[in-house]
Structures are given as structure tokens and as C-alpha cells.
C-alpha positions as CSV (number, residue, x, y, z in Angstrom):
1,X,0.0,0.0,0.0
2,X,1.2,3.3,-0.8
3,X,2.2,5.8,2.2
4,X,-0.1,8.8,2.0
5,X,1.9,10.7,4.8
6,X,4.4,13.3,3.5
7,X,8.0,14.6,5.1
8,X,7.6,17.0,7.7
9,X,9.5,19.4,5.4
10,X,6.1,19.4,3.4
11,X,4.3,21.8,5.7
12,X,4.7,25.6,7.1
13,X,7.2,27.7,6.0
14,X,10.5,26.9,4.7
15,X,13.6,27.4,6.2
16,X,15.3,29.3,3.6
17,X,15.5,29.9,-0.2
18,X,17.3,27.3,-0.8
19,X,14.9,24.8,0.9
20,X,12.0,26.1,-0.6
21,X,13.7,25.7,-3.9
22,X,14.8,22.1,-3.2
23,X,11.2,21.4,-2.0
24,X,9.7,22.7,-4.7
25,X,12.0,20.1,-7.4
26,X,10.9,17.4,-5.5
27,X,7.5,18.2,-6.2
28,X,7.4,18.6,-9.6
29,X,9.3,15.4,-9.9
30,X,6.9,13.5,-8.0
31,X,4.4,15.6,-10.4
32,X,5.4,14.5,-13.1
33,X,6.2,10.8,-12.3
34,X,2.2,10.7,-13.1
35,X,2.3,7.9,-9.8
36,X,0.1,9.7,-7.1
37,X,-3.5,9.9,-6.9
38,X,-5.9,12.7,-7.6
39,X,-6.0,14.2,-4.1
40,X,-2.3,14.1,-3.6
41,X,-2.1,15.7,-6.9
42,X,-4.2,18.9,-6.0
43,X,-2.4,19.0,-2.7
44,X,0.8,19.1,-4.8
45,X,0.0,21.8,-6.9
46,X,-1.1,23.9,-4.0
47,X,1.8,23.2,-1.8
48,X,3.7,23.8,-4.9
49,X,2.2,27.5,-5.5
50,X,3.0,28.4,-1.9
51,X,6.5,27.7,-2.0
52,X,6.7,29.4,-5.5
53,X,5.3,32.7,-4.1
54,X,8.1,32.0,-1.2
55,X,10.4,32.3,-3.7
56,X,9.4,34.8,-5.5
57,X,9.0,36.7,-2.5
58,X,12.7,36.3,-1.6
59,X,13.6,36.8,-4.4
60,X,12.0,40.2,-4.5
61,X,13.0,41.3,-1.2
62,X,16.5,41.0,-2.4
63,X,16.3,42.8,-5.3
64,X,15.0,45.3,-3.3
65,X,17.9,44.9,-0.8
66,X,20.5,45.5,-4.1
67,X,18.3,48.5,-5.2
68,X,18.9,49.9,-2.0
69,X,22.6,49.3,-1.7
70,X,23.1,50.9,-5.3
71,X,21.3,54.0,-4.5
72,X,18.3,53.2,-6.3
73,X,20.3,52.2,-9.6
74,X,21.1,48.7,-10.7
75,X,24.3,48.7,-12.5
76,X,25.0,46.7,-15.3
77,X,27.3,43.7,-14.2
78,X,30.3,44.0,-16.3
79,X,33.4,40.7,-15.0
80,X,36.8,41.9,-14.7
């Protein structure tokens, strides 16, 4: 019989970018392995969407952080 229970990393708020991100893989792997049923699948997709806006979120907030350190300007990233 299949185990329905998920990792405890499944639920709340991730530690970290990185997690979320790492999360977030796993998911669409199992996704797209077509092997779980309906239910799973919906739960899935909206535990994927909230760790997508965590991202996005973080991501944000950083380019915010950089817009602030540059005075309001992004400059053009140029390697030496």
C-alpha cells in the first residue's frame, strides 16, 4: 500500500530559499512521475504555488535589498 503521509518538510514555511527551492523540485518530480493519486495531486500543486510565491517573495526582497545598496540604480554587471 502506498504511504499517504508526506516529510515533515512538506508543511509551514520553509527554512530558507534554498529549501523552498529544493522542496519545490521534489515536487514537480513527483508531479510528473504521473504515480500519485488525484487528491495528492491537488495537494501538490497547491503546496507547490506556496513555495513558488516564497520564492518569488525572496527573491524580491533581495532585489530590493540590491536596489537599495546601489542607491536606487542597478548597474549593469560587467566581470573583470
Amino acid at each position: 500500500m502506498p504511504k499517504a503521509s508526506t516529510s515533515p518538510a512538506a508543511a509551514g514555511t520553509p527554512a530558507s530559499y534554498e529549501a523552498a527551492l529544493q522542496e519545490l523540485e521534489q515536487l514537480v518530480a513527483r508531479l510528473e512521475s504521473g504515480d500519485m493519486p488525484l487528491e495528492q495531486l491537488l495537494s501538490g500543486y497547491q503546496r507547490g504555488a506556496e513555495l513558488l510565491k516564497f520564492c518569488r517573495d525572496k527573491l524580491e526582497a533581495v532585489e530590493g535589498q540590491i536596489k537599495v545598496l546601489d542607491e536606487g540604480t542597478l548597474k549593469t554587471w560587467t566581470p573583470e
